[in-house]
Every structure is written in C-alpha cells, then in structure tokens.
N, C-alpha and C positions, 0 to 999 in steps of 0.2 A: 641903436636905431629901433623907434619902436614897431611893433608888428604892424599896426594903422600904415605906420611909411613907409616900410618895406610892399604892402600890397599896394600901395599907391605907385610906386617908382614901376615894380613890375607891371601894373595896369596899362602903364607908360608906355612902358614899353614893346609890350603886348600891341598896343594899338599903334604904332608907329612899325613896328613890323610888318601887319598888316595893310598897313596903309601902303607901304612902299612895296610887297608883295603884290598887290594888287594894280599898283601903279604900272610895275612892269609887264604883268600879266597882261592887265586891257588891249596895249595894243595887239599881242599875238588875237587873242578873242576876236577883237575887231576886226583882222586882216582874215577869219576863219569864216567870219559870217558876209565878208564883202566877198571872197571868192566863191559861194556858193553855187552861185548861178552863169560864173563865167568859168566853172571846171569842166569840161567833156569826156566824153571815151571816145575811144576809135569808132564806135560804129557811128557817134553821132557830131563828131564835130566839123566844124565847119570850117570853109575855106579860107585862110587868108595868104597872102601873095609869099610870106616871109616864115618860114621857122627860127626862134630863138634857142638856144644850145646854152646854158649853162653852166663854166665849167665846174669840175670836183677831185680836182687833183689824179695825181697821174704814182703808179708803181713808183718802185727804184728802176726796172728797166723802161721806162719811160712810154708806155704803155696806160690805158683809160684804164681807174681803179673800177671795184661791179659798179659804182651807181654813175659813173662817168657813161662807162659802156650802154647801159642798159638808157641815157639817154639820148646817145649819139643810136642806138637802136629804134627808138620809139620816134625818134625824127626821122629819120630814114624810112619807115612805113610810113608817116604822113608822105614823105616825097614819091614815093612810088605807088602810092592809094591818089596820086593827084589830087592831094590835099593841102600841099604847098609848091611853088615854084624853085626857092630859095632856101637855103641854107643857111645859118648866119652861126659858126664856131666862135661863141667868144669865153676867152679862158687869158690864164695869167701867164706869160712871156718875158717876166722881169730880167730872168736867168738863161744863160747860152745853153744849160742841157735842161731847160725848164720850157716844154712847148705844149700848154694844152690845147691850142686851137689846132696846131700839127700833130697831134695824137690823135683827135678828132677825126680832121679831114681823110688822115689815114686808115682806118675806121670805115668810116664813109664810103670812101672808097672802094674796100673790098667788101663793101656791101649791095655797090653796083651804083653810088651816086654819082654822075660823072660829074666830073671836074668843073666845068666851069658854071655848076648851080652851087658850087660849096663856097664860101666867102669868108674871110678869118677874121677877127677882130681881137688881136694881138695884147690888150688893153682893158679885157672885161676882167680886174683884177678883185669887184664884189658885185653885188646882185643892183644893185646904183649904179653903176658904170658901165653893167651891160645894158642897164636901159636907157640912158644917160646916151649914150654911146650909140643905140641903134637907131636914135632918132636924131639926132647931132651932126653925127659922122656919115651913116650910110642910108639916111633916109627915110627911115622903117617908119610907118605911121600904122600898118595894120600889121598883126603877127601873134604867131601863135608858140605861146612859151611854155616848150620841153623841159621840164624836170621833175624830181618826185614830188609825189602828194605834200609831204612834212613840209616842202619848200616851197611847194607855189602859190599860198595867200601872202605872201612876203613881196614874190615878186608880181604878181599879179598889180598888188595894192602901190610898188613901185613906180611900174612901168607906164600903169593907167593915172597916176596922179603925177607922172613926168609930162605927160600927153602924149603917152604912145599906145593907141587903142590895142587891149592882150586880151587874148582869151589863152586857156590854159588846156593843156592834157599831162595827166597825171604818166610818169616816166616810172613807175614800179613795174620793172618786169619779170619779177621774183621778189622771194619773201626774203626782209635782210635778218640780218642777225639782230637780235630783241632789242640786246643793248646799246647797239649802235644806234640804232634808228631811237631807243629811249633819247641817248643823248643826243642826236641832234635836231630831235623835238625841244628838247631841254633849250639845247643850243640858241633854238630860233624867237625863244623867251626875249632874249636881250637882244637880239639880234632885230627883232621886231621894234624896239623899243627904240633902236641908233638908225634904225631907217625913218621912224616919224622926225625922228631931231632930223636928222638928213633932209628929209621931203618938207620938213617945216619953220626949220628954224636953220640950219647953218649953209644949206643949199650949197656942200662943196662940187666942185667942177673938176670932173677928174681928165686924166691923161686925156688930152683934145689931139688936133693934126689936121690934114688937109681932108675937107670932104671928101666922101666913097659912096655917092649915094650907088645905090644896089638895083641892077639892071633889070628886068622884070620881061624885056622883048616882049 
C-alpha cells in the first residue's frame, strides 16, 4: 500500500469518526441549551400542582441508592415549601423484591409526606415512560421534574416534547463521587441520542392500564 493510500483511508476514517462522534454528541448539546431557562433552585421555582420523582435504583436491602434519596429529598422540600401538591414516585417494579416507587413513598413518608399526596407509578421503567406515563395515565399536564442536574435536559426535553409542560429543579444534594457522576454524564451521551429516535422516529408506547388521573382537591 502506498503511503499516498494509506493517508487517504486514515483521512477516512478520521472524518467519519468524527462525524459520528458528533452525531451522538448534538443531541446531549441540544437538550443542555433547551433546558436552560426551564432549570430553577429552591428559592426561585415556581409552582406547579404535581412533582415528578425519577427513579435510580435501589441497594441490595432495598432501600433508595444517595442519588435515589437525595431526589425523593429535594421533592419532599418542594412539598412542604407548598411548592407542590402532589407526589408522582415513578420507578421500576418489574420484580417482587424490586420496588422503586415503594422505596420512595417510604422515604416520603418518614419525612412527613402524608400518605395520600404520594401517588406511585409502578411503570416508570426509563425517563420516556415516566413522562409518557404522567400524562397518559395520571393526567400530569404541569409538573415539576425532580432529578439531578446531569439528568434533567434529557428529561425536561422528553416530557415537554411529549406535551407535558416540565420545568426542572436540579436534585444534587451532595457532591457525588467524580467518576460516577463522569460516567453518567457519559452515560447520557447515548442515552440522549435513543430519546430523540424515541420522541421522533419510533414513538414506542410503553406499559399503558387504566387511567389514574391525579386528584389535586
């Protein structure tokens, strides 16, 4: 092979690496610059009827792992700053000793929510189906979505392009470990990328049932 070809194939390939690096990259970028303006803090966000709960996996003793907790936390002070009415736990339940919305609500609980503002959503098995799901099932049209920073231009750009109008507050209530939190910025790379096909091209319909819309008194 002569050296002329050899920098040609590499060139190739050079630029098609690129290309597809990049490809994957946009959406996370895009979903970082739409949530800009719909992220808040505690002192300044505004009310809506419903909080959204996210889940994020649960211990071996079945218990909210920190970034679980630290979101059933930071919902729970919108609820008692009368910043929300409603609860809305939605996590995966696929498995008899698998309960994140009852890990949650439990949580909740002892942190003085009572009982009947918390609402489970047994079904929220990806960050699509909780939002999927909150407008479908239990009615949610305004609501404000609990989880960490790294996660919420993901769900934000989900929920609001499902048509279920989200503003966000960021659920870091501690500093995580470096490379955790590297990797699931990393994470949300691709993850970004299978939500645009989701929201634009394959429109799957996950776990459905009987309407719940969500009482509001």
């Amino acid at each position: 092979m002569s050296k002329m070809k050899f920098l040609l194939i590499l060139l190739i390939f050079i630029l098609v690496f690129i290309f597809f690096t990049l490809l994957f990259l946009l959406p996370k970028c895009i979903f970082e610059i739409y949530a800009q303006n719909q992220l808040y803090s505690k002192s300044n966000i505004e009310f809506r009827p419903v909080a959204i709960v996210f889940g994020a996996g649960l211990l071996r003793d079945g218990t909210p792992t920190k970034v679980l907790e630290d979101r059933v936390v930071t919902a729970t002070e919108l609820y008692l700053n009368g910043k929300v009415k409603k609860l809305l736990f939605s996590g995966d339940n696929r498995f008899s000793d698998y309960n994140e919305p009852g890990a949650m609500k439990t949580l909740a609980l002892s942190l003085g929510v009572p009982e009947q503002d918390i609402i489970l959503d047994y079904a929220g098995r990806r960050t699509y189906d909780t939002c999927y799901r909150a407008l479908h099932i239990f009615n949610v049209n305004d609501a404000i979505l609990v989880t960490q920073k790294y996660h919420q231009p993901r769900a934000l750009f989900t929920c609001n392009k499902l048509g279920l109008n989200a503003i966000g507050i960021p659920a870091d209530q501690r500093d995580y470990h470096k490379y955790s939190y590297q990797y699931w910025s990393l994470r949300e790379v691709f993850a970004s990328f299978m939500a645009v096909i989701d929201i634009y091209i394959t429109h799957p319909t996950p776990v459905l049932g009987d309407p719940e819309p969500i009482e509001l008194y």
